[in-house]
C-alpha positions in Angstrom: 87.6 51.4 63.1 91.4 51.0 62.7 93.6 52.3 59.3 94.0 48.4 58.7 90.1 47.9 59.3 89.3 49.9 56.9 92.3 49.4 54.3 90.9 45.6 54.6 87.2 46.8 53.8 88.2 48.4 50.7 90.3 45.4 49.7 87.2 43.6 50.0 84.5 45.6 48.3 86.8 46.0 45.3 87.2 42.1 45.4 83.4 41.8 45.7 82.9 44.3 43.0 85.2 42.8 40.6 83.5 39.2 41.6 80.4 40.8 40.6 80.8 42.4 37.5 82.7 39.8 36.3 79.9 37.4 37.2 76.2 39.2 36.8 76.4 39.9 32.5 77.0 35.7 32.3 74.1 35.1 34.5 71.8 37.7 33.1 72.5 37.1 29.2 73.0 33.2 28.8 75.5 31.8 26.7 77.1 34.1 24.1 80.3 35.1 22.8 81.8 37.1 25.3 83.5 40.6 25.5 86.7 41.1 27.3 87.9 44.8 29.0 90.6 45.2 31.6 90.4 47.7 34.8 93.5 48.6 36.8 91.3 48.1 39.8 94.4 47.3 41.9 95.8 50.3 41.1 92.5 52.4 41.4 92.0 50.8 44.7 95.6 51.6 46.0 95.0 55.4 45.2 91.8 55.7 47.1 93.9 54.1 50.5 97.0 56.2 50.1 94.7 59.1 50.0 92.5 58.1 52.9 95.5 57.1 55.2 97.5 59.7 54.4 94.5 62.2 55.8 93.7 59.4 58.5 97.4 59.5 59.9 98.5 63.1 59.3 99.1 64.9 62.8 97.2 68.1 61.0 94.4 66.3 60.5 91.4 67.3 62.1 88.7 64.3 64.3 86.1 65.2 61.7 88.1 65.3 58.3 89.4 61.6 60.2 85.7 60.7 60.5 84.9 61.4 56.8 88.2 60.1 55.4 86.9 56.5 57.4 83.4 57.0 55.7 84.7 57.8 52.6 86.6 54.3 53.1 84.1 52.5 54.3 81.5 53.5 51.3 84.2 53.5 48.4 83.1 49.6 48.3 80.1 50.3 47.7 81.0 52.9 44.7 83.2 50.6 42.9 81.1 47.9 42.6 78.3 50.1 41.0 81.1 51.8 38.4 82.2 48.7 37.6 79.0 46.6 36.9 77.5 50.0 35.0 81.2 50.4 32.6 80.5 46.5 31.9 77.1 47.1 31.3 77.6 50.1 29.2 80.4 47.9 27.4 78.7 44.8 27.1 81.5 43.0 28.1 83.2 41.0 30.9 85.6 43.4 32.8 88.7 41.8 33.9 91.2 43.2 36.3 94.8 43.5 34.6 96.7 41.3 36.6 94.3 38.5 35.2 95.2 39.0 31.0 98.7 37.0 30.4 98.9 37.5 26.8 96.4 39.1 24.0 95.5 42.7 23.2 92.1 43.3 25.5 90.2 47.3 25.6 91.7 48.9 28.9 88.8 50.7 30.7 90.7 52.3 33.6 90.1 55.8 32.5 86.8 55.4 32.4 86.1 53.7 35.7 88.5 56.5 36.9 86.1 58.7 35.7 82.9 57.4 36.9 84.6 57.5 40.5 85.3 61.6 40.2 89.3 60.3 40.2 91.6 62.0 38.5 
């Protein structure tokens, strides 16, 4: 699996993930008033790739710490998508990401989705 393979998987679990979360309280609940929160999930996404290419690319980088740095990729999909469907859960509330909120004052939730992912 290439750099680009696996930037592209991450970029598509988070997409998936925020699909998700965004979709599964609707569906689940029926027709209520509705909750916003905002996640920086671009940005949370972003830091998780720097880190794993930067190891991936890095001369002084072991085959085996490359291995697990693609693994770690591969399964950070995966990871997201359960934070961010349990933060909405816990939240009762639609999760947004940011780019998405033009105007209004909506609950940012970033810290804690950084925090369910062991980020700091």
């Amino acid at each position: 699996m290439t750099t680009r393979s696996a930037v592209m998987l991450c970029l598509v679990a988070a997409t998936l993930a925020f699909l998700i979360a965004l979709l599964v309280p609707r569906l689940t609940n029926g027709p209520r008033a509705a909750r916003y929160a905002v996640v920086d999930l671009t940005g949370v996404v972003a830091r998780v790739q720097e880190e794993n290419v930067r190891t991936i690319t890095s001369a002084s980088t072991g085959e085996a710490a490359k291995k697990q740095a693609m693994e770690r990729a591969a399964a950070f999909g995966n990871q997201v998508n359960a934070a961010v469907v349990n933060l909405s859960q816990e939240c009762d509330c639609v999760i947004l990401m940011r780019e998405a909120v033009i105007a209004g004052a909506v609950e940012d939730l970033t810290p804690l989705l950084l925090a369910k992912l062991n980020l700091k």
